[in-house]
PyMOL CGO cylinders between C-alpha atoms (Angstrom):
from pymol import cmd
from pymol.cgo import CYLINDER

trace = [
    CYLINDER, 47.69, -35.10, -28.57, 44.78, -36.05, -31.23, 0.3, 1, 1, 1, 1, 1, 1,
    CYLINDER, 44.78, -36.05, -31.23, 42.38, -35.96, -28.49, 0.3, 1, 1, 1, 1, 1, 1,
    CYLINDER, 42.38, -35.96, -28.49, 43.33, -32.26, -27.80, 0.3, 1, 1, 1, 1, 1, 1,
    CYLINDER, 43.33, -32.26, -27.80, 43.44, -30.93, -31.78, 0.3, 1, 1, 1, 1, 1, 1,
    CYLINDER, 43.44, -30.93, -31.78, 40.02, -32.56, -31.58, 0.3, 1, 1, 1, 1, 1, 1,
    CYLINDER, 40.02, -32.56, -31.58, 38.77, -30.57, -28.79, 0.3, 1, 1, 1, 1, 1, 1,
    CYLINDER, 38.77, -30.57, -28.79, 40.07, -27.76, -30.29, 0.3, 1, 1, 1, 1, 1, 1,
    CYLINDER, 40.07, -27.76, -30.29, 38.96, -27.75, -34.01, 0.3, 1, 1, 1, 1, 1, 1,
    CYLINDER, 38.96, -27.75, -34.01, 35.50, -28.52, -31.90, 0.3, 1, 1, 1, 1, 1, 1,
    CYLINDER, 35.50, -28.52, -31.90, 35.97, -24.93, -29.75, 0.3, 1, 1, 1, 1, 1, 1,
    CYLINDER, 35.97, -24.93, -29.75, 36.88, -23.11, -32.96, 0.3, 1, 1, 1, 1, 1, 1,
    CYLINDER, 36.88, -23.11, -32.96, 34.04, -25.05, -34.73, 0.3, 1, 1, 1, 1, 1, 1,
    CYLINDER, 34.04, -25.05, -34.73, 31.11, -24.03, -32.14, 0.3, 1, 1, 1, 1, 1, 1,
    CYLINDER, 31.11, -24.03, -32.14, 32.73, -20.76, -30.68, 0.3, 1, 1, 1, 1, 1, 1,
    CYLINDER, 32.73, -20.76, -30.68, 29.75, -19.14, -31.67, 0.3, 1, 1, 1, 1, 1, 1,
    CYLINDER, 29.75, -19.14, -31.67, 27.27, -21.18, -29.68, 0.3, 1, 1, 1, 1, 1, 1,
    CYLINDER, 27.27, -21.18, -29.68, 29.35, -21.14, -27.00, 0.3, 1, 1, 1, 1, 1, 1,
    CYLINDER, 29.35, -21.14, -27.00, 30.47, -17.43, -26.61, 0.3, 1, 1, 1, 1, 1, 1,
    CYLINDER, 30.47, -17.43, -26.61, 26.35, -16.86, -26.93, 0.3, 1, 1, 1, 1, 1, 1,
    CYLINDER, 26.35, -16.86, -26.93, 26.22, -19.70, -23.52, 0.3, 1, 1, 1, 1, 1, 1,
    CYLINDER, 26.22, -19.70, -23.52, 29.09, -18.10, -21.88, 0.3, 1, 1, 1, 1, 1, 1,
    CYLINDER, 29.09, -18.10, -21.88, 27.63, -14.70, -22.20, 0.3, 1, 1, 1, 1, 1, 1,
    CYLINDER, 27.63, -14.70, -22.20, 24.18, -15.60, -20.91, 0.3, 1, 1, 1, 1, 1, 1,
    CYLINDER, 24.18, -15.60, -20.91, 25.95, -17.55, -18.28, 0.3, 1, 1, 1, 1, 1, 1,
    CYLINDER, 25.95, -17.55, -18.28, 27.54, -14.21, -17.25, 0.3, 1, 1, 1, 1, 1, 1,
    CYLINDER, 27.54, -14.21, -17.25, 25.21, -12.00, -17.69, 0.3, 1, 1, 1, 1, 1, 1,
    CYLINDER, 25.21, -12.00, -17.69, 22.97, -14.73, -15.21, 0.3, 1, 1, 1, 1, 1, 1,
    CYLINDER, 22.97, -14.73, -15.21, 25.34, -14.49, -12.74, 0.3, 1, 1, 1, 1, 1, 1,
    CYLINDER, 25.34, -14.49, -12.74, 26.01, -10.42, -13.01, 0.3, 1, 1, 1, 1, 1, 1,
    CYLINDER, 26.01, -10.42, -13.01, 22.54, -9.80, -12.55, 0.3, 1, 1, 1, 1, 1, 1,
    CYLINDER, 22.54, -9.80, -12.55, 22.26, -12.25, -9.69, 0.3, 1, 1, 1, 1, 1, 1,
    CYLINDER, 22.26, -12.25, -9.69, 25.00, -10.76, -7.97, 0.3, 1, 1, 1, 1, 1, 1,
    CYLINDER, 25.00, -10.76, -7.97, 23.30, -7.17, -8.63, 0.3, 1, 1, 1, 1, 1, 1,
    CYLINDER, 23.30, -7.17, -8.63, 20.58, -8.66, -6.80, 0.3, 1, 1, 1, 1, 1, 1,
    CYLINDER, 20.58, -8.66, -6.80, 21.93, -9.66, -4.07, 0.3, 1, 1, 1, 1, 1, 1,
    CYLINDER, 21.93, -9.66, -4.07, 24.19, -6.13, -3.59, 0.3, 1, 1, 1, 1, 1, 1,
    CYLINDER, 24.19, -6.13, -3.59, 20.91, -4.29, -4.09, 0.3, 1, 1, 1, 1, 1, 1,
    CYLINDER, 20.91, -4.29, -4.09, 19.05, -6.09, -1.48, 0.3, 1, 1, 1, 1, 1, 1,
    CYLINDER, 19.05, -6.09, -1.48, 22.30, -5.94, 0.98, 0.3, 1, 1, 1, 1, 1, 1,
    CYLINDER, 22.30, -5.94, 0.98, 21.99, -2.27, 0.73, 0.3, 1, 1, 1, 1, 1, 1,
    CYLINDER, 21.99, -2.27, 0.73, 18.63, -2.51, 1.68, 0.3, 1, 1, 1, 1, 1, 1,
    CYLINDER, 18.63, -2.51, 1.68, 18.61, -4.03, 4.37, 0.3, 1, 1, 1, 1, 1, 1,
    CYLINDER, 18.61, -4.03, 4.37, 21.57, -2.09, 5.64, 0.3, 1, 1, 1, 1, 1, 1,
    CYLINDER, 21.57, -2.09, 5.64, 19.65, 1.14, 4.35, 0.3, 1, 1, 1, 1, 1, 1,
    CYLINDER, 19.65, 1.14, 4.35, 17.09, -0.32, 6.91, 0.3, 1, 1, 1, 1, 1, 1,
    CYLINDER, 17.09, -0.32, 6.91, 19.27, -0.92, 9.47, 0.3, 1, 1, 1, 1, 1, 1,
    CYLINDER, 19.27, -0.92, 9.47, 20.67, 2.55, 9.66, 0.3, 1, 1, 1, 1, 1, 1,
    CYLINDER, 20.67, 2.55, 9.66, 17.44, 4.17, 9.77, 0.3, 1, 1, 1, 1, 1, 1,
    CYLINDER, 17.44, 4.17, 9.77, 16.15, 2.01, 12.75, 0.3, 1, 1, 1, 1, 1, 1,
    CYLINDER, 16.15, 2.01, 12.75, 19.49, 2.73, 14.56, 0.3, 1, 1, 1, 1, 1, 1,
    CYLINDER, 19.49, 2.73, 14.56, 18.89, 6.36, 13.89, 0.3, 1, 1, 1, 1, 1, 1,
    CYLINDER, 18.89, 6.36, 13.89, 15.42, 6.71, 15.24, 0.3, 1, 1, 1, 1, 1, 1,
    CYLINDER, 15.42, 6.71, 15.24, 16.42, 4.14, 18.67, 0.3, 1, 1, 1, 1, 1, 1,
    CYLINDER, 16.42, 4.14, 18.67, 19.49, 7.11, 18.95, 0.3, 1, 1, 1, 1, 1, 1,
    CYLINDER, 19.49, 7.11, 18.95, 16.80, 9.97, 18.50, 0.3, 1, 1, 1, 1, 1, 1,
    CYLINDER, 16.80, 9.97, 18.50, 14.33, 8.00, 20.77, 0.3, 1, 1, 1, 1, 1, 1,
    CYLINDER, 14.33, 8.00, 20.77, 16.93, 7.22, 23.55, 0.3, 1, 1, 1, 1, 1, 1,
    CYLINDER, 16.93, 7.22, 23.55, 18.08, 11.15, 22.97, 0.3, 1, 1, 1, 1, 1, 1,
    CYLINDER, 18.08, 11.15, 22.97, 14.12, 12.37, 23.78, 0.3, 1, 1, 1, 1, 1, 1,
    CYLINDER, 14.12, 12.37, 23.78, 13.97, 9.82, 26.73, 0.3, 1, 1, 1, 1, 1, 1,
    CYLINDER, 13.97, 9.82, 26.73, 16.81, 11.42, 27.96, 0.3, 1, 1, 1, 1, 1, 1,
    CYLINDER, 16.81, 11.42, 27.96, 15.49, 14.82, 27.65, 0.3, 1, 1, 1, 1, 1, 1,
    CYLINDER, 15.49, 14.82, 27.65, 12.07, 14.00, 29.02, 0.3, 1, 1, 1, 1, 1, 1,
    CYLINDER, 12.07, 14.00, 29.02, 14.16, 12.63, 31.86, 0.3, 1, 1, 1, 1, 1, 1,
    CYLINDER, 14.16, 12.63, 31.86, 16.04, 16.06, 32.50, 0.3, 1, 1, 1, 1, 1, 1,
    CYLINDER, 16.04, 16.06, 32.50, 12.70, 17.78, 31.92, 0.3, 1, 1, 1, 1, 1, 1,
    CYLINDER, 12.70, 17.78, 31.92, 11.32, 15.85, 34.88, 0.3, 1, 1, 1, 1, 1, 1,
    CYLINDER, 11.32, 15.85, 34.88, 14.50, 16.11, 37.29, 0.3, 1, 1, 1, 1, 1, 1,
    CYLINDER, 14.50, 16.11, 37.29, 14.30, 19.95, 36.27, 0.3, 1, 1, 1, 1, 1, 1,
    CYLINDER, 14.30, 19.95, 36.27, 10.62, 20.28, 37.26, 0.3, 1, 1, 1, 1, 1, 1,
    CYLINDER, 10.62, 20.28, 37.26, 11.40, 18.15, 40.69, 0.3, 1, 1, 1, 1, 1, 1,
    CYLINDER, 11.40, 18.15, 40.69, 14.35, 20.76, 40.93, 0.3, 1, 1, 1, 1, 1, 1,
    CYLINDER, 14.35, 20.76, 40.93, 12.38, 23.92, 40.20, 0.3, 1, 1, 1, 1, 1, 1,
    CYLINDER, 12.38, 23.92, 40.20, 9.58, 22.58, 43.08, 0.3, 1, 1, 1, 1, 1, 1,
    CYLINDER, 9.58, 22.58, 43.08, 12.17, 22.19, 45.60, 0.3, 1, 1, 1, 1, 1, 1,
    CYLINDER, 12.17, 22.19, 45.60, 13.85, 25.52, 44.69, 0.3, 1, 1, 1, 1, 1, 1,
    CYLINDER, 13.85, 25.52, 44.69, 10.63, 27.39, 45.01, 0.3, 1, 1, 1, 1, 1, 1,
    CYLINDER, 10.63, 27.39, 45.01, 10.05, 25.63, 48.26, 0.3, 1, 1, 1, 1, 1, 1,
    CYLINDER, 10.05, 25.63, 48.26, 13.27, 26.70, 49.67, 0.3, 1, 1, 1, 1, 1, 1,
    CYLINDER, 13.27, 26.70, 49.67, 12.65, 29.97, 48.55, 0.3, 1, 1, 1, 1, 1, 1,
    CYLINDER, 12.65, 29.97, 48.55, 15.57, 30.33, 46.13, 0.3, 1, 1, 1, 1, 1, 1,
    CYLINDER, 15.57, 30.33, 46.13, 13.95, 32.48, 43.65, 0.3, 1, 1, 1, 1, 1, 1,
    CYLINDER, 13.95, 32.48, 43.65, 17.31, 32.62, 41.52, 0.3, 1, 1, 1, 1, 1, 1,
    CYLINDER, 17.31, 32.62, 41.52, 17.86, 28.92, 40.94, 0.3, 1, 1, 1, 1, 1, 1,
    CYLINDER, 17.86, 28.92, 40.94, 14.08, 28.58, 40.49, 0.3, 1, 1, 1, 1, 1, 1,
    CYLINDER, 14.08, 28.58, 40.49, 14.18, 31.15, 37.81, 0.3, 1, 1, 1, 1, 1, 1,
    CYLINDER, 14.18, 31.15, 37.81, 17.61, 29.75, 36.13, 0.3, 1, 1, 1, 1, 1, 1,
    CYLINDER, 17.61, 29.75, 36.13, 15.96, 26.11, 35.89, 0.3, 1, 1, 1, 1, 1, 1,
    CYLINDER, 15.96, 26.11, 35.89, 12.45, 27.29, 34.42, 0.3, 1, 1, 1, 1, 1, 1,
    CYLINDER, 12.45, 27.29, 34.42, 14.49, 29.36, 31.52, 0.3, 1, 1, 1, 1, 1, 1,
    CYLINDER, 14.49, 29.36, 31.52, 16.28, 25.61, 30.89, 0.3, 1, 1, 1, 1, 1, 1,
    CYLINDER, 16.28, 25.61, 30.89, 13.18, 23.85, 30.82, 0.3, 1, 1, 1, 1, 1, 1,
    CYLINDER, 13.18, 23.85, 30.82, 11.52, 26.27, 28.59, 0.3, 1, 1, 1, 1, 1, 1,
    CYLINDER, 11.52, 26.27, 28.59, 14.47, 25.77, 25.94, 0.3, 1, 1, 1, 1, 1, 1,
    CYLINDER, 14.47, 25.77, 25.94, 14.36, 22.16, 26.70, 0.3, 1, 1, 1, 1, 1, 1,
    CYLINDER, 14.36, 22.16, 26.70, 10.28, 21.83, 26.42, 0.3, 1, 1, 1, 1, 1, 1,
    CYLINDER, 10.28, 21.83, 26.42, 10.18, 23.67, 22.95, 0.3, 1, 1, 1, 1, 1, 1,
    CYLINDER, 10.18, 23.67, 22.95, 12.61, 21.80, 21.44, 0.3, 1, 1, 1, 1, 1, 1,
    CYLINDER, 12.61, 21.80, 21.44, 10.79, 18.54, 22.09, 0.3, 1, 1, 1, 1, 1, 1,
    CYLINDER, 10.79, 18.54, 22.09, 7.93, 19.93, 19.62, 0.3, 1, 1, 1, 1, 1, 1,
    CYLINDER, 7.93, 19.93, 19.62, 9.96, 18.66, 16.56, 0.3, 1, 1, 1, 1, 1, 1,
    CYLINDER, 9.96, 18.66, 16.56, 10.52, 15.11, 17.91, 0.3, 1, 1, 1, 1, 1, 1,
    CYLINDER, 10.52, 15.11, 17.91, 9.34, 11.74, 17.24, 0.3, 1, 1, 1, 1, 1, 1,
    CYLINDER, 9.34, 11.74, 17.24, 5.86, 11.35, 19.13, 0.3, 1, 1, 1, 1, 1, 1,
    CYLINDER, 5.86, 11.35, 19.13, 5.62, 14.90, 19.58, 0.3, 1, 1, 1, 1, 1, 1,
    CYLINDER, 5.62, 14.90, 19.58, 4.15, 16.62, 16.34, 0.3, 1, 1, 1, 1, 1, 1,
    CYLINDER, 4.15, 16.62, 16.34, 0.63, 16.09, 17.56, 0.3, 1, 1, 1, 1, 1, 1,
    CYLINDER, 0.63, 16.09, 17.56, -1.97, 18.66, 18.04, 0.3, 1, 1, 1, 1, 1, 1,
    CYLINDER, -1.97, 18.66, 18.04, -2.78, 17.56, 21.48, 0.3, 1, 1, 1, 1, 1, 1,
    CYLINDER, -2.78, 17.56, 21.48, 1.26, 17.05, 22.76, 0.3, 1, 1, 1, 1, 1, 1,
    CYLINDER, 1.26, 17.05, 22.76, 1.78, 20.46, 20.68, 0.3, 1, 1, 1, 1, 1, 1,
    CYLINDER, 1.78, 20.46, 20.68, -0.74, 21.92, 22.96, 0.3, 1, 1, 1, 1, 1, 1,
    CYLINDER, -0.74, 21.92, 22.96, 0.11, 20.31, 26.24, 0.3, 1, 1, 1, 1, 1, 1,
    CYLINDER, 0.11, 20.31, 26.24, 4.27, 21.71, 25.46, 0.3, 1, 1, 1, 1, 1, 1,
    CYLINDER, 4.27, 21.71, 25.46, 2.80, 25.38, 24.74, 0.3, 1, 1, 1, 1, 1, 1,
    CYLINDER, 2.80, 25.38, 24.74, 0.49, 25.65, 28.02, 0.3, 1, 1, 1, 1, 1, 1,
    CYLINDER, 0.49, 25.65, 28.02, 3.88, 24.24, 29.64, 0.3, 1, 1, 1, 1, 1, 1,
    CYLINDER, 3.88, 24.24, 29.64, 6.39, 26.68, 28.32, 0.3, 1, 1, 1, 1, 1, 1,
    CYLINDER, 6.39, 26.68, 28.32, 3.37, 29.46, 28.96, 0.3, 1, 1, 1, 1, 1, 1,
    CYLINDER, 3.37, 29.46, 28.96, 3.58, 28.11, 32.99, 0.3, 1, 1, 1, 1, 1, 1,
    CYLINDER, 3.58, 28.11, 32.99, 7.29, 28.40, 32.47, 0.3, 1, 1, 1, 1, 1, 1,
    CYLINDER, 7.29, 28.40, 32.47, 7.09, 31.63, 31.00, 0.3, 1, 1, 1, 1, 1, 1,
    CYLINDER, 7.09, 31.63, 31.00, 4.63, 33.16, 33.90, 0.3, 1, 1, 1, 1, 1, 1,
    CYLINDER, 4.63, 33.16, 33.90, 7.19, 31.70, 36.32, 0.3, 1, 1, 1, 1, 1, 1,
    CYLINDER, 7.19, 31.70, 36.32, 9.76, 33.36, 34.74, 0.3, 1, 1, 1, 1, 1, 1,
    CYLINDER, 9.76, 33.36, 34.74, 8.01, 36.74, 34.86, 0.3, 1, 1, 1, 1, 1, 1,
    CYLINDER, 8.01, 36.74, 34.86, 6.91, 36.29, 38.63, 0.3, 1, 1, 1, 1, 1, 1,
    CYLINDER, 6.91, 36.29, 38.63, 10.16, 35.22, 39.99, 0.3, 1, 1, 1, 1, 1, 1,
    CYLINDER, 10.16, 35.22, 39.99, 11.88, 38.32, 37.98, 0.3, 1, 1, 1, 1, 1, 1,
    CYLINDER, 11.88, 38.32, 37.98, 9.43, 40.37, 39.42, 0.3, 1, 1, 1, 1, 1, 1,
    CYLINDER, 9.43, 40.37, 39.42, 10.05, 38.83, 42.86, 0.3, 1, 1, 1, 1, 1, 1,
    CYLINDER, 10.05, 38.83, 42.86, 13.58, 39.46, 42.70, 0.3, 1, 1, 1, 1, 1, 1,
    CYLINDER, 13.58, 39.46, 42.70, 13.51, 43.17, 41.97, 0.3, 1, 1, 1, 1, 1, 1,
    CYLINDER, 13.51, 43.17, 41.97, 10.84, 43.54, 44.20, 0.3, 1, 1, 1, 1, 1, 1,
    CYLINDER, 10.84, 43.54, 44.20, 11.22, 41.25, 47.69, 0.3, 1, 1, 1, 1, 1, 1,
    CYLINDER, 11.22, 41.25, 47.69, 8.36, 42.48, 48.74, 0.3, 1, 1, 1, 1, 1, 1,
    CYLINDER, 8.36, 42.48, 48.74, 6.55, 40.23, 45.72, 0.3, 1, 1, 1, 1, 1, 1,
    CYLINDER, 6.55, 40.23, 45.72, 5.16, 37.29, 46.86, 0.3, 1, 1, 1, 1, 1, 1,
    CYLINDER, 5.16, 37.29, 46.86, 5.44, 34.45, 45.11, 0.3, 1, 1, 1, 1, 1, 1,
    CYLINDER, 5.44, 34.45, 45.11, 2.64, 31.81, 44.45, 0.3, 1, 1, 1, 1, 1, 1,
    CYLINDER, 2.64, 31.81, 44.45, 4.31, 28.66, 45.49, 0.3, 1, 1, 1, 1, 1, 1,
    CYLINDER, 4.31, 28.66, 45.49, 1.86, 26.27, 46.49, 0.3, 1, 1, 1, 1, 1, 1,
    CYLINDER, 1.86, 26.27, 46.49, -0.08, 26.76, 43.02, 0.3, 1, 1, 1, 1, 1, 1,
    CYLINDER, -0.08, 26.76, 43.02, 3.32, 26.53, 40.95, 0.3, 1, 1, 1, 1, 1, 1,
    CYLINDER, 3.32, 26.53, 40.95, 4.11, 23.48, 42.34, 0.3, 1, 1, 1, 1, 1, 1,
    CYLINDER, 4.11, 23.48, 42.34, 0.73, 22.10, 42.44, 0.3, 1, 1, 1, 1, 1, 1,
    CYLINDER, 0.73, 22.10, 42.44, 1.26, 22.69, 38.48, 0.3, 1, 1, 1, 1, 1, 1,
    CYLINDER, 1.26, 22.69, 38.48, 4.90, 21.55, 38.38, 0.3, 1, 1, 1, 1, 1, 1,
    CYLINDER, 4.90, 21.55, 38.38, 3.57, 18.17, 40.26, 0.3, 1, 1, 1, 1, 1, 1,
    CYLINDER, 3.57, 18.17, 40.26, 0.83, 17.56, 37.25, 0.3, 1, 1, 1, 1, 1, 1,
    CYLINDER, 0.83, 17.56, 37.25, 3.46, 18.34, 35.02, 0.3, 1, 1, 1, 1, 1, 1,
    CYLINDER, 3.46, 18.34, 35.02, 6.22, 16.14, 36.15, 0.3, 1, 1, 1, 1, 1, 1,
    CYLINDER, 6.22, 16.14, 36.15, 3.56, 12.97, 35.77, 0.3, 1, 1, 1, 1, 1, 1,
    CYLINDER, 3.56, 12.97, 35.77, 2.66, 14.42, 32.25, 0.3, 1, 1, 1, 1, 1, 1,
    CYLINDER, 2.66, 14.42, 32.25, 6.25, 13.97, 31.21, 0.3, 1, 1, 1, 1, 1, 1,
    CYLINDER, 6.25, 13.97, 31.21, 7.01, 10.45, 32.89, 0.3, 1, 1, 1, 1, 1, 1,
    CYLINDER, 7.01, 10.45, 32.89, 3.69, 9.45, 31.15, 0.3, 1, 1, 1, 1, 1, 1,
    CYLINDER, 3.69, 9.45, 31.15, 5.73, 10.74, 27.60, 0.3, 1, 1, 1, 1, 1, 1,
    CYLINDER, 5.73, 10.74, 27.60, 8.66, 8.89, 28.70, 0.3, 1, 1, 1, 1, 1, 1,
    CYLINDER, 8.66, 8.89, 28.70, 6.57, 5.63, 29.19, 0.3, 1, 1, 1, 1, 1, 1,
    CYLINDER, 6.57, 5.63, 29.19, 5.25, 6.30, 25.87, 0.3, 1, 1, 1, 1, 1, 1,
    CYLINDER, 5.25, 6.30, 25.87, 8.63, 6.77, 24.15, 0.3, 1, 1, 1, 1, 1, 1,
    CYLINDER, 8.63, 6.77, 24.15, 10.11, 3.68, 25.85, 0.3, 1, 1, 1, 1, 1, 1,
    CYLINDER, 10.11, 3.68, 25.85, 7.08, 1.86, 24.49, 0.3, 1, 1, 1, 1, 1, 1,
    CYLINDER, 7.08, 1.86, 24.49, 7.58, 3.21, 20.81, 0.3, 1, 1, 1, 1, 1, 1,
    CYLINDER, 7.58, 3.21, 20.81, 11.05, 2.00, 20.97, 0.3, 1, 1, 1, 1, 1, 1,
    CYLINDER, 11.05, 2.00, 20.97, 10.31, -1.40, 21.77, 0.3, 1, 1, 1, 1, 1, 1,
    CYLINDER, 10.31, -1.40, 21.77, 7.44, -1.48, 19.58, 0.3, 1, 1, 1, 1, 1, 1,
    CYLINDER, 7.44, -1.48, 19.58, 6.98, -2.11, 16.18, 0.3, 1, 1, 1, 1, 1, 1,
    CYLINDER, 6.98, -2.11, 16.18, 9.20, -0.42, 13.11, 0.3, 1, 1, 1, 1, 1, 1,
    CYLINDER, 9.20, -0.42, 13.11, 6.04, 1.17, 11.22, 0.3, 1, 1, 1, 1, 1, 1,
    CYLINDER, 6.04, 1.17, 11.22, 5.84, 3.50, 14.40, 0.3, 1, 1, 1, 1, 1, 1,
]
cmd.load_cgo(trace, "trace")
């Protein structure tokens, strides 16, 4: 029982001292703990935005994948001579082509360029296969069209490369 009085006149003695320790101690430990929260949310702040731009990515792969089927599918629709589903799928990709303009890898001057002459093409396709329709006697240019369509189609599986590339690649892309 001594022992303990003895401890205790020696708390109330130093409680000073030892309130001063105790709140350094804390205050250690706090901002430790800060730390460690702050460079959690970092990391998960990080994390996030990768997943984001792999969702966007695997969004314009997709995309640039329906871009190409529609361009096979316009080609074989012009071949067959169905003017209607030839001019349906050209309105699609035009829609489809300008959108890509805002996109990861696709704010360049050069891709900018390449997606306007593109929707143009789509755009004079539309306009000819309107015109054939009201007017059968209209012919159509097909072998040109899909000459263009063919160059096109290996444009956009070279952009789909590309993307696949930029996903695997590095973070800073």
């Amino acid at each position: 029982m001594e022992t303990l009085r003895l401890i205790w006149a020696w708390v109330q003695n130093n409680s000073s001292g030892l309130s001063i320790l105790l709140s350094l101690a804390g205050f250690a430990f706090l901002w430790l703990q800060t730390r460690k929260a702050r460079t959690a949310a970092e990391a998960a702040r990080m994390a996030t935005e990768r997943a984001l731009r792999a969702i966007s990515d695997s969004d314009t792969i997709s995309d640039l994948a329906t871009i190409k089927s529609g361009m096979k599918g316009v080609q074989v629709a012009l071949h067959g001579g169905r003017y209607e589903t030839a001019l349906l799928q050209s309105q699609s990709l035009r829609e489809t082509l300008d959108q890509l303009r805002s996109r990861r890898g696709f704010g360049t001057d050069e891709r900018g360029s390449r997606i306007q002459s593109m929707v143009t093409f789509f755009g004079k396709l539309q306009d000819a296969l309107e015109r054939r329709l009201a007017e059968p006697e209209f012919q159509v240019s097909v072998r040109p069209a899909n000459r263009k369509l063919s160059d096109y189609t290996s444009e956009v599986s070279v952009w789909m490369e590309e993307m696949r590339f930029l996903r695997g690649g590095s973070s800073n892309d």
